[in-house]
TIVO-2410 file (N, C-alpha, C; in nm, 3 decimals):
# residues 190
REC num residu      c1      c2      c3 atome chaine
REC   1      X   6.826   1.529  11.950     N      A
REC   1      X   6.745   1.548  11.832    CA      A
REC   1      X   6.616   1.620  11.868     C      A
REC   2      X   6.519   1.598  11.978     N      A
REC   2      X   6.446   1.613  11.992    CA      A
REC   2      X   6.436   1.761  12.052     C      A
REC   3      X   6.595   1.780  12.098     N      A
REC   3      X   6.626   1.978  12.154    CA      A
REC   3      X   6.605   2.006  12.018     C      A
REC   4      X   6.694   1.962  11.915     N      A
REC   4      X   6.672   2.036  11.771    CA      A
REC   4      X   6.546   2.059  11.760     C      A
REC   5      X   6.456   1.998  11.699     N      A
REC   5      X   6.361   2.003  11.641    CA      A
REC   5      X   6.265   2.093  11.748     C      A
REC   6      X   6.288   2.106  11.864     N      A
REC   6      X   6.191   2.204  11.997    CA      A
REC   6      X   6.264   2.364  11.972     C      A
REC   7      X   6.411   2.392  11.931     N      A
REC   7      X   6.445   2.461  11.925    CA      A
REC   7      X   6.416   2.560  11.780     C      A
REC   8      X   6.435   2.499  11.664     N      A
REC   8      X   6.387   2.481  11.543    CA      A
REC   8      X   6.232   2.556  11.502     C      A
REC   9      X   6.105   2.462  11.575     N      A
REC   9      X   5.993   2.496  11.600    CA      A
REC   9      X   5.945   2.605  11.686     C      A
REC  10      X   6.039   2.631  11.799     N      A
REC  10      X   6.058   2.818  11.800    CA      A
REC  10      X   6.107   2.894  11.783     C      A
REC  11      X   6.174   2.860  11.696     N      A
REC  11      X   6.265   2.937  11.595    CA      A
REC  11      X   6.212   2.957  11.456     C      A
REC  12      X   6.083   2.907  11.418     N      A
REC  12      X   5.951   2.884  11.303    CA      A
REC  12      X   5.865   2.989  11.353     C      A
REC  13      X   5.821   2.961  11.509     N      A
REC  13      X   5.694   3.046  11.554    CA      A
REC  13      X   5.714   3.215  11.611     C      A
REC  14      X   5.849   3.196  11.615     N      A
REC  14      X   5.882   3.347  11.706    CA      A
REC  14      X   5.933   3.431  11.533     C      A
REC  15      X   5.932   3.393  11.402     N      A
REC  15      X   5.983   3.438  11.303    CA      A
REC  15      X   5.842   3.479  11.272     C      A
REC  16      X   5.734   3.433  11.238     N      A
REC  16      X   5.598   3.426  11.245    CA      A
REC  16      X   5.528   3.524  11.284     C      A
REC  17      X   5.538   3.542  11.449     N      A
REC  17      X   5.530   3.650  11.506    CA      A
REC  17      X   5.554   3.715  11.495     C      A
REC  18      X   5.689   3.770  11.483     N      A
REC  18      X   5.796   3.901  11.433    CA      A
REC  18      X   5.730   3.946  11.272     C      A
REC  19      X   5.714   3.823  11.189     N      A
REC  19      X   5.678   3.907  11.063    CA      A
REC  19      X   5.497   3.972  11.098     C      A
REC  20      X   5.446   3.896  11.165     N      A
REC  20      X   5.281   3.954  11.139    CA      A
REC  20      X   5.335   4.126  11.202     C      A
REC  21      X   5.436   4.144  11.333     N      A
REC  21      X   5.453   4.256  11.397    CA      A
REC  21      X   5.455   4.349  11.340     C      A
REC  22      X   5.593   4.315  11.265     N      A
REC  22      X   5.631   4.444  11.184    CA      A
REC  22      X   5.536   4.439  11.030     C      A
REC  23      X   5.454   4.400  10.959     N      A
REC  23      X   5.350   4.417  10.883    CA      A
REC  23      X   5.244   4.506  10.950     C      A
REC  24      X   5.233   4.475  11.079     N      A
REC  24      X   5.112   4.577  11.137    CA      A
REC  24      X   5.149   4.677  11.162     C      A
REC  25      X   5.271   4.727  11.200     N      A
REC  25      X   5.339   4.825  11.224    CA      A
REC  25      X   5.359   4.891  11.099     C      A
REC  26      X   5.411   4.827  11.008     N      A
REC  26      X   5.393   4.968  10.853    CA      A
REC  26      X   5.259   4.967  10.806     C      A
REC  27      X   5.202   4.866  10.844     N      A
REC  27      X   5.025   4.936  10.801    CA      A
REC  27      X   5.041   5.064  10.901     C      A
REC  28      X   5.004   5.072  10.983     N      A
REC  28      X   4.980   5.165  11.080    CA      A
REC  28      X   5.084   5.292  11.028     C      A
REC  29      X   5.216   5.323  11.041     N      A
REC  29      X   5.274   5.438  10.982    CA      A
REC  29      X   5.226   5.449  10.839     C      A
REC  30      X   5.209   5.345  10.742     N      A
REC  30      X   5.149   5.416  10.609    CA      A
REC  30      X   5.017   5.480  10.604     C      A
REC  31      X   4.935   5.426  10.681     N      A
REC  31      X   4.808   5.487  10.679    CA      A
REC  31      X   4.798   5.632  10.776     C      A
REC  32      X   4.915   5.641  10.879     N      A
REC  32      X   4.916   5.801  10.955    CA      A
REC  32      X   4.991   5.850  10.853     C      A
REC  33      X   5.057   5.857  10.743     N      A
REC  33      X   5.140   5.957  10.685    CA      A
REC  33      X   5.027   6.020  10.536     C      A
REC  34      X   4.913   5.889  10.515     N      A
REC  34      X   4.857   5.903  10.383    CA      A
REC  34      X   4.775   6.049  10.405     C      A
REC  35      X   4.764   6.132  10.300     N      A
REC  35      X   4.628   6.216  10.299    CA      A
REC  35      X   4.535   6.202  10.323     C      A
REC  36      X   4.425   6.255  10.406     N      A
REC  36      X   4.315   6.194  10.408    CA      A
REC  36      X   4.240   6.200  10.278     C      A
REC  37      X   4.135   6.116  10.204     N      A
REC  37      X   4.071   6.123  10.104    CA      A
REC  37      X   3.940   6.234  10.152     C      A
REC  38      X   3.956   6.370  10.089     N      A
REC  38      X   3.830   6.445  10.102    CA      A
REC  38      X   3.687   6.392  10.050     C      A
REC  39      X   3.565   6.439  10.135     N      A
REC  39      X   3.432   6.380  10.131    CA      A
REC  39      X   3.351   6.442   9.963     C      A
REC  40      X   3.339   6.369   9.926     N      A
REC  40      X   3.255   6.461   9.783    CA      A
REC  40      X   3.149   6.540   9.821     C      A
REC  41      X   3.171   6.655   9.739     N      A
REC  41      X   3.080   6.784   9.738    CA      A
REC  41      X   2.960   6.723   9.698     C      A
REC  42      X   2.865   6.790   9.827     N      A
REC  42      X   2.750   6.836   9.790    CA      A
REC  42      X   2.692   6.843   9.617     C      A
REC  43      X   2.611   6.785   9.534     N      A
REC  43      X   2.584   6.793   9.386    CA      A
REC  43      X   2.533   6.962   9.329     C      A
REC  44      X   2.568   6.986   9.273     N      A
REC  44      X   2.565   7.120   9.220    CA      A
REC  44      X   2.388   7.147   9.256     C      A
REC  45      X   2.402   7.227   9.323     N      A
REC  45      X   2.260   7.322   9.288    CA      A
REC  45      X   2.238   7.373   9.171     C      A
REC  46      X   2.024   7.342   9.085     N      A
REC  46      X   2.027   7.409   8.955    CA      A
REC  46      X   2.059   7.530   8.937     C      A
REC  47      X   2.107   7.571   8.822     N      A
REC  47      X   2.120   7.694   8.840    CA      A
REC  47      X   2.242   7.778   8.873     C      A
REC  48      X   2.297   7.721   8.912     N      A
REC  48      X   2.371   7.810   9.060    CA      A
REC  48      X   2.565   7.771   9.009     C      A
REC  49      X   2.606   7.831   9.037     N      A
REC  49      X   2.775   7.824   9.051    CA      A
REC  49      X   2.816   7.837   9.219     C      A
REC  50      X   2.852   7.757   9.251     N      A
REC  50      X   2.894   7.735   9.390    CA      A
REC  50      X   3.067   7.713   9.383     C      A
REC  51      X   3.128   7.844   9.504     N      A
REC  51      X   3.241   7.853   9.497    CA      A
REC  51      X   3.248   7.877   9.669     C      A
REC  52      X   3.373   7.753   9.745     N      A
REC  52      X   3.408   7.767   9.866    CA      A
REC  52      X   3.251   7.759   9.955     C      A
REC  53      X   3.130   7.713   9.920     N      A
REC  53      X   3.037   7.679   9.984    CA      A
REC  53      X   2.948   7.802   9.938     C      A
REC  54      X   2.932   7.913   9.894     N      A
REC  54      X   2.877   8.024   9.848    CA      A
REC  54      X   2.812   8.001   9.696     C      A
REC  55      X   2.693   7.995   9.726     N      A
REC  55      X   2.640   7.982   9.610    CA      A
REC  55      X   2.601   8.070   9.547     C      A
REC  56      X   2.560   8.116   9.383     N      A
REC  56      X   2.610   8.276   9.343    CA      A
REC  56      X   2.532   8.170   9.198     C      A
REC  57      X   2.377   8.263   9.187     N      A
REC  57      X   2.270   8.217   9.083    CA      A
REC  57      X   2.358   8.275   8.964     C      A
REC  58      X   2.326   8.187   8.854     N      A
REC  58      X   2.360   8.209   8.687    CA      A
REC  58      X   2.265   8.291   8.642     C      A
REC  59      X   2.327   8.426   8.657     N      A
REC  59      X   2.241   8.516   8.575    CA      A
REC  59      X   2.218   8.545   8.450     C      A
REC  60      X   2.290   8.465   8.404     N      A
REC  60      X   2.315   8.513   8.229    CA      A
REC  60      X   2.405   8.419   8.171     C      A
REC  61      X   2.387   8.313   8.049     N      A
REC  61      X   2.462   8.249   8.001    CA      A
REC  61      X   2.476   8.257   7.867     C      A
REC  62      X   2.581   8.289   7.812     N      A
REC  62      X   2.606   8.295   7.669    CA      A
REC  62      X   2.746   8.250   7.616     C      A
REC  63      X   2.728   8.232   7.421     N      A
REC  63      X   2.823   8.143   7.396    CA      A
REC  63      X   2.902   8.238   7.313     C      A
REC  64      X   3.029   8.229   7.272     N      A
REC  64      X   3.112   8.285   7.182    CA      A
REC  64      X   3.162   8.145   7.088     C      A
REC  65      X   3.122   8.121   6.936     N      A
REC  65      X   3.209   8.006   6.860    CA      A
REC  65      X   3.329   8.042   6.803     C      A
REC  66      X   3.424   7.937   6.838     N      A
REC  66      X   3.548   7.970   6.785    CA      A
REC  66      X   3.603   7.856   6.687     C      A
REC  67      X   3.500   7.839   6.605     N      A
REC  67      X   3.532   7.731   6.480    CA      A
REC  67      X   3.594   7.581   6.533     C      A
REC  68      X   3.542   7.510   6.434     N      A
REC  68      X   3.566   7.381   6.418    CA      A
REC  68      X   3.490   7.285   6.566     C      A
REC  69      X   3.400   7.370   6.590     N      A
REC  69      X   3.336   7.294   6.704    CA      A
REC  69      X   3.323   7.326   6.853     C      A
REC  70      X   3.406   7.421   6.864     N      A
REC  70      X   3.489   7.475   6.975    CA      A
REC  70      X   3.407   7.624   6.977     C      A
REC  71      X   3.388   7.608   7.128     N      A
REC  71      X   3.300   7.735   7.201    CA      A
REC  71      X   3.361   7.782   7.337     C      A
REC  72      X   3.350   7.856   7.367     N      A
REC  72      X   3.347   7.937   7.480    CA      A
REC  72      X   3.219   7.999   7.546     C      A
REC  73      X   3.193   7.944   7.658     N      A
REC  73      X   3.084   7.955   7.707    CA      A
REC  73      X   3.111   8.032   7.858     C      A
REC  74      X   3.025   8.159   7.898     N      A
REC  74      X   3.025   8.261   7.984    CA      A
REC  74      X   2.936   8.249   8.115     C      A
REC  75      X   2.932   8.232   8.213     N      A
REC  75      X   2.845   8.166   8.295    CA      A
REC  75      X   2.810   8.321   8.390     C      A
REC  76      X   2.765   8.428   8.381     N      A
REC  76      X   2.730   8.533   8.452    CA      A
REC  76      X   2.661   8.542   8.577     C      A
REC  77      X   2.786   8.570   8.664     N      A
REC  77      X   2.724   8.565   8.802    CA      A
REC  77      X   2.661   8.707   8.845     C      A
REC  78      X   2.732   8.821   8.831     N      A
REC  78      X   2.717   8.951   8.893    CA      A
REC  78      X   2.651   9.038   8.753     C      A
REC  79      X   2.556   9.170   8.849     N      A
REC  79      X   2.492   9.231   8.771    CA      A
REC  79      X   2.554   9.323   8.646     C      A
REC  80      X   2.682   9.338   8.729     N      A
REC  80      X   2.843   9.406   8.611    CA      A
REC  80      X   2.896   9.354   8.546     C      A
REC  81      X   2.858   9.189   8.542     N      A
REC  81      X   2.937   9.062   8.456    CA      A
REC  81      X   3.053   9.058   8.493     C      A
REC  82      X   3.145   9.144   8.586     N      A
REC  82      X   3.277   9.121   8.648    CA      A
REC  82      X   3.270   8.951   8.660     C      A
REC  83      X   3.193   8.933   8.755     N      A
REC  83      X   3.201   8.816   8.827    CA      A
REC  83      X   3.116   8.689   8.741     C      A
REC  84      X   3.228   8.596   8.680     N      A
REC  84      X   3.159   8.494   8.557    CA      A
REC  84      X   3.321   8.388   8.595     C      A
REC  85      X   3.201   8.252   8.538     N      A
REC  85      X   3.311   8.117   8.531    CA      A
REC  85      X   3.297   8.121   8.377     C      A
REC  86      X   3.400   8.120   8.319     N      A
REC  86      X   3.420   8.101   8.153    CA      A
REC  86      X   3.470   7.990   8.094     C      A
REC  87      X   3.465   7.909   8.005     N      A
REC  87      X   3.447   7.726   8.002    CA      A
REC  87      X   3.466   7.745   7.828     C      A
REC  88      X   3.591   7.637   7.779     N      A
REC  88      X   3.588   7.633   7.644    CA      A
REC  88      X   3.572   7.477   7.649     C      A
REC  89      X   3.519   7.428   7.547     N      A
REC  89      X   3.447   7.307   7.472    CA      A
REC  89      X   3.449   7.281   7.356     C      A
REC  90      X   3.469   7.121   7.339     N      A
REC  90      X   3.427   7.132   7.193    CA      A
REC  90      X   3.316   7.032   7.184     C      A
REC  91      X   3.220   7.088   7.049     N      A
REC  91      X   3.070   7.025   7.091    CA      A
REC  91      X   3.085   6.823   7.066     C      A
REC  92      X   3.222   6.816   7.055     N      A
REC  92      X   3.202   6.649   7.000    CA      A
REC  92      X   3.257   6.574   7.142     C      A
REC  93      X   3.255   6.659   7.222     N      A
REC  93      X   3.282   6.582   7.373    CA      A
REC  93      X   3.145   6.569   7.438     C      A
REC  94      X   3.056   6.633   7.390     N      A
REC  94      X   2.871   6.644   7.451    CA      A
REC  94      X   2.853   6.554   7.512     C      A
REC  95      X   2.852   6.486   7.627     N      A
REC  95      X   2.752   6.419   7.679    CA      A
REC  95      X   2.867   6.221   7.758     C      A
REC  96      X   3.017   6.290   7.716     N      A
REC  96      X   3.104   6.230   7.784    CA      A
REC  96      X   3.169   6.306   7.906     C      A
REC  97      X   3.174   6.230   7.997     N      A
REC  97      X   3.244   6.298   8.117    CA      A
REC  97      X   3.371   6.334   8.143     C      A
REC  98      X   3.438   6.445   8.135     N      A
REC  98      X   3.508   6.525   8.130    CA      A
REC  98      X   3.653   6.488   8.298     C      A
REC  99      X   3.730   6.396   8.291     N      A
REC  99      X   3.797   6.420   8.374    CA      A
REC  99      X   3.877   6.521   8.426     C      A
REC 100      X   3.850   6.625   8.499     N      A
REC 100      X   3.905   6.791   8.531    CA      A
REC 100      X   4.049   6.722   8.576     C      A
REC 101      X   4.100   6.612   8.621     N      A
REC 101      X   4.248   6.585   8.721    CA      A
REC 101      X   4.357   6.544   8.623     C      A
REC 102      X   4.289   6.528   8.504     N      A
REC 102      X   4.397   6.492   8.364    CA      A
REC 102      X   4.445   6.587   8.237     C      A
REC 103      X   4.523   6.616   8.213     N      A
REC 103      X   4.564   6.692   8.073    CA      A
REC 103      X   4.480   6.557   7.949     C      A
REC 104      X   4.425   6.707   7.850     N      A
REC 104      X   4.392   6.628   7.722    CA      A
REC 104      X   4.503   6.573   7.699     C      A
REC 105      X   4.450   6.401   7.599     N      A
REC 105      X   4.543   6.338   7.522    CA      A
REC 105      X   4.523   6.318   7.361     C      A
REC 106      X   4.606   6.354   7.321     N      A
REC 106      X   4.614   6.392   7.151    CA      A
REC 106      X   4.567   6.224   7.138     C      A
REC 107      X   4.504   6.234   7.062     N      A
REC 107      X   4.414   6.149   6.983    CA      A
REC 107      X   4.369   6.101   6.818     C      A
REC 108      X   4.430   6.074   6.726     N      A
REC 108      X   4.392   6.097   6.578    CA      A
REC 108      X   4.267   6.043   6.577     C      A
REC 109      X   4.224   5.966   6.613     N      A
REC 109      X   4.070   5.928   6.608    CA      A
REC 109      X   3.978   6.034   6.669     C      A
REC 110      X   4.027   6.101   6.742     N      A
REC 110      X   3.944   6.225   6.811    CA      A
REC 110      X   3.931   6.328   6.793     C      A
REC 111      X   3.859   6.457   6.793     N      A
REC 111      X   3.901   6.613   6.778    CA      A
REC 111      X   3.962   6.619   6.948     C      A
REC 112      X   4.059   6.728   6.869     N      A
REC 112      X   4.132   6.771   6.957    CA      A
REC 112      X   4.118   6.920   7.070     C      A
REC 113      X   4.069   6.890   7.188     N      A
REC 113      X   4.041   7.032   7.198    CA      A
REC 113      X   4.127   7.051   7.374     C      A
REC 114      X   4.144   7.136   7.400     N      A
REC 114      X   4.174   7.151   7.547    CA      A
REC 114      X   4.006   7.212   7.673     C      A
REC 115      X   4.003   7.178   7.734     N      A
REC 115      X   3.920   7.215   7.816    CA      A
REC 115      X   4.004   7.309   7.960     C      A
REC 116      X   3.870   7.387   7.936     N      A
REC 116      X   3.958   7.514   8.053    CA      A
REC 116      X   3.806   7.564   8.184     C      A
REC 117      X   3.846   7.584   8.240     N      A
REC 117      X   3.743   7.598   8.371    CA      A
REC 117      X   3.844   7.735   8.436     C      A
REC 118      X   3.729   7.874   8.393     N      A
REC 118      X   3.817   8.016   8.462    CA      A
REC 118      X   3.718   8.102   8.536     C      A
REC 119      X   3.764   8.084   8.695     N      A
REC 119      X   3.629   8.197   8.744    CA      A
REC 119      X   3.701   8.327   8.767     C      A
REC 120      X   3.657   8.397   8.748     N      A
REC 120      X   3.687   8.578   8.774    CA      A
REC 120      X   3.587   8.634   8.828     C      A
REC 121      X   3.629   8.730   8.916     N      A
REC 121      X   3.529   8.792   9.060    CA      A
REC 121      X   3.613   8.933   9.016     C      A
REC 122      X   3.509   9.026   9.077     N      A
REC 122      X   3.571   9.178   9.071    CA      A
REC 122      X   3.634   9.203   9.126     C      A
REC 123      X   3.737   9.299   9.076     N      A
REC 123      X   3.879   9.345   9.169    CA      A
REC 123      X   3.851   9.453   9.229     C      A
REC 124      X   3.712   9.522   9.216     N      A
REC 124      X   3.665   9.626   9.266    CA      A
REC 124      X   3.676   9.768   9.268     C      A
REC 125      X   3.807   9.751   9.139     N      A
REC 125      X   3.854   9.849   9.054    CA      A
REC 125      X   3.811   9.868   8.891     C      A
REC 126      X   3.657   9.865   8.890     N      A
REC 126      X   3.641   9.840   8.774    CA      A
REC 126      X   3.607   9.738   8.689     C      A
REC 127      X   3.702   9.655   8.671     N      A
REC 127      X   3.731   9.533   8.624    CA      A
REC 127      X   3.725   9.463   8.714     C      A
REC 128      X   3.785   9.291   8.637     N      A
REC 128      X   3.818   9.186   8.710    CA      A
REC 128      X   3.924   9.087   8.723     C      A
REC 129      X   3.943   9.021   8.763     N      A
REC 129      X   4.032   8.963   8.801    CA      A
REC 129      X   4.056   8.768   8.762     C      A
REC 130      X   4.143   8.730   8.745     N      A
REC 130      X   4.119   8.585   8.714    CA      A
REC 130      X   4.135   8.531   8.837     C      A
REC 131      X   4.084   8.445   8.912     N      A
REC 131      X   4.085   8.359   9.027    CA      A
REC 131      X   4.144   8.275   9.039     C      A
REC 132      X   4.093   8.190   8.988     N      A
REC 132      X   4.084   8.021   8.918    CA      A
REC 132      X   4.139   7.977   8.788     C      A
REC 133      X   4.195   7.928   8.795     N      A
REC 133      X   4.229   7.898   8.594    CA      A
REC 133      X   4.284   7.762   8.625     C      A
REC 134      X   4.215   7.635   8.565     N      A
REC 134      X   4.274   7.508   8.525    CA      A
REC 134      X   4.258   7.484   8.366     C      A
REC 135      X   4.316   7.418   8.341     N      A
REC 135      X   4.324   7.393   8.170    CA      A
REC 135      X   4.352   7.216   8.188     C      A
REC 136      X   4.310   7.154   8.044     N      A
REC 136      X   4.367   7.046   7.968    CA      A
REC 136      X   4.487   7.029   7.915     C      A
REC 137      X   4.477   7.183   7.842     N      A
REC 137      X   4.634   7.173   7.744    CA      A
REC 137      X   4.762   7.120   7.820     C      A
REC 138      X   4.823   7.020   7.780     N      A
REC 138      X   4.938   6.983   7.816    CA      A
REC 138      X   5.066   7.022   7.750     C      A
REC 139      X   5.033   7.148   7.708     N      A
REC 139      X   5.195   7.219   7.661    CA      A
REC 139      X   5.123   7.357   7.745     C      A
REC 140      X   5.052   7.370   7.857     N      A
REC 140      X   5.103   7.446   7.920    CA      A
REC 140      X   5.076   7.407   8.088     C      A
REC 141      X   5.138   7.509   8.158     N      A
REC 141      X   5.232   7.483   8.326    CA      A
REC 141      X   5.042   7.516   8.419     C      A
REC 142      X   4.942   7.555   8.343     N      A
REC 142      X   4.857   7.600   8.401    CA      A
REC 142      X   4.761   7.437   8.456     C      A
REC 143      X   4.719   7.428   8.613     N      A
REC 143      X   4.714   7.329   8.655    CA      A
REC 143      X   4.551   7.239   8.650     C      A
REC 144      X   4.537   7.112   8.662     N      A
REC 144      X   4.419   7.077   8.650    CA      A
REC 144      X   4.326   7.066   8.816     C      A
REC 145      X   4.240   7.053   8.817     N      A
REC 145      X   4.136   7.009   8.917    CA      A
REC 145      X   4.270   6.897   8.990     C      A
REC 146      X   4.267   6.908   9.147     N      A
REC 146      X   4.283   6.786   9.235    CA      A
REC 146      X   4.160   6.683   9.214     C      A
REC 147      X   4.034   6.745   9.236     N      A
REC 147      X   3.904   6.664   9.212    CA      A
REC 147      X   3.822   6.696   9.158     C      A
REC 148      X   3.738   6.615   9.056     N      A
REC 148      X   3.624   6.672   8.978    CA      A
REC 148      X   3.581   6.604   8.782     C      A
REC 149      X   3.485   6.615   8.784     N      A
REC 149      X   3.467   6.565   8.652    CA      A
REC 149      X   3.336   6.703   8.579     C      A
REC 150      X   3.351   6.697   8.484     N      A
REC 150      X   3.259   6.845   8.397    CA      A
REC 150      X   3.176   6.752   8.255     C      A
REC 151      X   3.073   6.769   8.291     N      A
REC 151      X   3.012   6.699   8.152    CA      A
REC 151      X   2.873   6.820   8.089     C      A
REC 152      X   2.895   6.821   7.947     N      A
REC 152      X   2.800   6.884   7.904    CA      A
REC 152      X   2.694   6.765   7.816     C      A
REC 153      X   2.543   6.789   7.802     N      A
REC 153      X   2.500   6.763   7.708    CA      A
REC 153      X   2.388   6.817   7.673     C      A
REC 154      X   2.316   6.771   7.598     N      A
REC 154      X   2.213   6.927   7.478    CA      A
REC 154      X   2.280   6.915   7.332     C      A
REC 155      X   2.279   7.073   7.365     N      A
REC 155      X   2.273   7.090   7.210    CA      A
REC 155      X   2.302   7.285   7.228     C      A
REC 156      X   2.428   7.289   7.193     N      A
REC 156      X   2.459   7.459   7.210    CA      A
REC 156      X   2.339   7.573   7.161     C      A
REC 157      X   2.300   7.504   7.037     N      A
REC 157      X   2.212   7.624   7.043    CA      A
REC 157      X   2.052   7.593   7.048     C      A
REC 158      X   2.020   7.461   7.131     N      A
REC 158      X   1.910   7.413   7.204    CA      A
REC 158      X   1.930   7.467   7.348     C      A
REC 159      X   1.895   7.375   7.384     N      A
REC 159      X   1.892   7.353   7.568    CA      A
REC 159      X   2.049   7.267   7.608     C      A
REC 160      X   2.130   7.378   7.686     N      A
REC 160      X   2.258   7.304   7.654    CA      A
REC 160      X   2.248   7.227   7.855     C      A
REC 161      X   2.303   7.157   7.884     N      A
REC 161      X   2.351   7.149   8.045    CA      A
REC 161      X   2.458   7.126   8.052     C      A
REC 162      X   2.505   7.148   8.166     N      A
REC 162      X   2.656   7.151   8.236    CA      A
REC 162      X   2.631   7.119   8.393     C      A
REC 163      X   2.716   7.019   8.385     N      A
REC 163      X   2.766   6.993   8.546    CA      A
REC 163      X   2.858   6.999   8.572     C      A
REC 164      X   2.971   7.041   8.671     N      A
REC 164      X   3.100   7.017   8.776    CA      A
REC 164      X   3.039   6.996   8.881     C      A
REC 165      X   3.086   6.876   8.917     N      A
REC 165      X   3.083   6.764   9.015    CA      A
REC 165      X   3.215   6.765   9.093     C      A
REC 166      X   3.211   6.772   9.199     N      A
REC 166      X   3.355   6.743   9.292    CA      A
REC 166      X   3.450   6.845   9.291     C      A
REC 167      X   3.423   6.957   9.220     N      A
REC 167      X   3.567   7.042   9.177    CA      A
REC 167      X   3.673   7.098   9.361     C      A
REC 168      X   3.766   7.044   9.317     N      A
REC 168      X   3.853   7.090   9.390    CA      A
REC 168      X   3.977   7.145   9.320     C      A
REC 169      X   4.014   7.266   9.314     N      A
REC 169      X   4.139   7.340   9.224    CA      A
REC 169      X   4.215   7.437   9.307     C      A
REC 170      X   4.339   7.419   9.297     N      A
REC 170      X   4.430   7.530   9.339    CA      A
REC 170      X   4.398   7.663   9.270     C      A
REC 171      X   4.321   7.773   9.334     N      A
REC 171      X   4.385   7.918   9.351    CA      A
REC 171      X   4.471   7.985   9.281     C      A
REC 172      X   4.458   8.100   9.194     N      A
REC 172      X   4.587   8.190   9.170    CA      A
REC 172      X   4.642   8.218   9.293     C      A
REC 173      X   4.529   8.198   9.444     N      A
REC 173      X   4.599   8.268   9.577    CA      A
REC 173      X   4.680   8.137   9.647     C      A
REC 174      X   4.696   8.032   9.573     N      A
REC 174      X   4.810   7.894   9.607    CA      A
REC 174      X   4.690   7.838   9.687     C      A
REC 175      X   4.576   7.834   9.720     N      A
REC 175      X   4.530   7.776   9.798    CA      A
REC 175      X   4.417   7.687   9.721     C      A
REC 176      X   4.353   7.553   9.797     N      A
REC 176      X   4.240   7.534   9.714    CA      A
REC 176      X   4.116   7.543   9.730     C      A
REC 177      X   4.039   7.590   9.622     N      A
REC 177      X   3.902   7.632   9.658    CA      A
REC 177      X   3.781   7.477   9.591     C      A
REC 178      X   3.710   7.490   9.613     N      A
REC 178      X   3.578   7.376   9.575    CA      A
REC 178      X   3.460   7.453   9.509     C      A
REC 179      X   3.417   7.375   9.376     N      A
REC 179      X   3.395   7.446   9.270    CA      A
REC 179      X   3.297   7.348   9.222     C      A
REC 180      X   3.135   7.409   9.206     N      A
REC 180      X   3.044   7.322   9.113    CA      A
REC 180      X   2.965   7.402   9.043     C      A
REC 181      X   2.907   7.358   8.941     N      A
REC 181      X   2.818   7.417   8.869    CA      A
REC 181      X   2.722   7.352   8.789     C      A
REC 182      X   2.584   7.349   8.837     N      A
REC 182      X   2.478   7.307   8.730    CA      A
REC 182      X   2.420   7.443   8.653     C      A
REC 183      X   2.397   7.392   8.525     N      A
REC 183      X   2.318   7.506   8.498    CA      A
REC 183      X   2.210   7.373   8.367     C      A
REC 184      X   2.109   7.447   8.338     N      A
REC 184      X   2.031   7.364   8.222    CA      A
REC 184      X   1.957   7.497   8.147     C      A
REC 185      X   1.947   7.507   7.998     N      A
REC 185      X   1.848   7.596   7.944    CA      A
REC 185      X   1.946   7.643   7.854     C      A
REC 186      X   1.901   7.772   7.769     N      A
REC 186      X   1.938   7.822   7.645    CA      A
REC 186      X   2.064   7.931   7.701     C      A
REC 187      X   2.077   7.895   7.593     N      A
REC 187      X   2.238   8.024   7.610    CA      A
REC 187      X   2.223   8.132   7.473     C      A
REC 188      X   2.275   8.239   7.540     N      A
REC 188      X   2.244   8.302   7.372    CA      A
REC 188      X   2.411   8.344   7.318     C      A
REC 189      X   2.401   8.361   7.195     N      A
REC 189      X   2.539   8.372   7.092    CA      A
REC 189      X   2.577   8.508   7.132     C      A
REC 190      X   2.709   8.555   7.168     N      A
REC 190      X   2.781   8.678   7.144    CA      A
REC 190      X   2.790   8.782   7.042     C      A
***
């Protein structure tokens, strides 16, 4: 009886062992296979549109309205205006924070708008080129921020502000670039 119960009791403690083992062991492979979590960007400089660490002053900001609340706003980097981040809004989101990593969700209590974040740089032919393009709309394939949140508040045709915080977005070139923008002050109408 007393073999039982000696045999038994390490046959309790060596099961024990074995489970803490292999628990430490898939901690350890889950945490070498995970992504690492990237460090948050630097906070937007005033002023400024910062793309891939290059910061590039807001020379010129103006709005285009496209009814029912909804604007399009032009963020002018270059002296040719080639080079601009272009941003649609609608003014009843003002001053809520904007998750860039989610498609809008239809809402009947809400206006409905899609939010879009598009930088274009010169192709050096003249014109320009689209870079960057994330959207809200969820009836289309065009992709959102990996990281980042966009909040406006003001007053469009006061003193409007804008922040992107954290932006991280895939590239028309498949790759991803890091993307912020403060700006504060008047914008003028198209």
């Amino acid at each position: 009886m007393t073999k039982n119960l000696f045999l038994a009791s390490a046959a309790k403690a060596a099961f024990a062992l074995a489970t803490v083992m292999m628990s430490a062991a898939f901690t350890a492979c889950s945490s070498s296979n995970d992504e690492p979590t990237p460090e948050p960007l630097p906070e937007p400089k005033a002023q400024t549109v910062t793309i891939d660490g290059e910061e590039k002053p807001i020379l010129k900001a103006e709005y285009d309205p496209e009814g029912d609340g909804n604007y399009r706003i032009y963020l002018i980097l270059s002296a040719d205006e080639k080079e601009q981040v272009v941003l649609h809004i609608n003014k009843d989101v003002f001053g809520t924070p904007i998750k860039l990593t989610e498609k809008t969700k239809k809402n009947a209590d809400a206006v409905y708008f899609y939010w879009t974040v598009d930088y274009y740089k010169s192709n050096g032919e003249g014109g320009n080129t689209k870079f960057i393009e994330a959207s809200g709309n969820p009836e289309q394939s065009v992709p959102v921020f990996n990281t980042g949140t966009l909040e406006y508040a003001g007053s469009i045709k006061g003193t409007l502000n804008i922040r992107l915080r954290n932006g991280r977005v895939k590239g028309k070139d498949g790759k991803e670039h890091t993307l912020t923008i403060s700006y504060s002050g008047k914008i003028t109408e198209l």
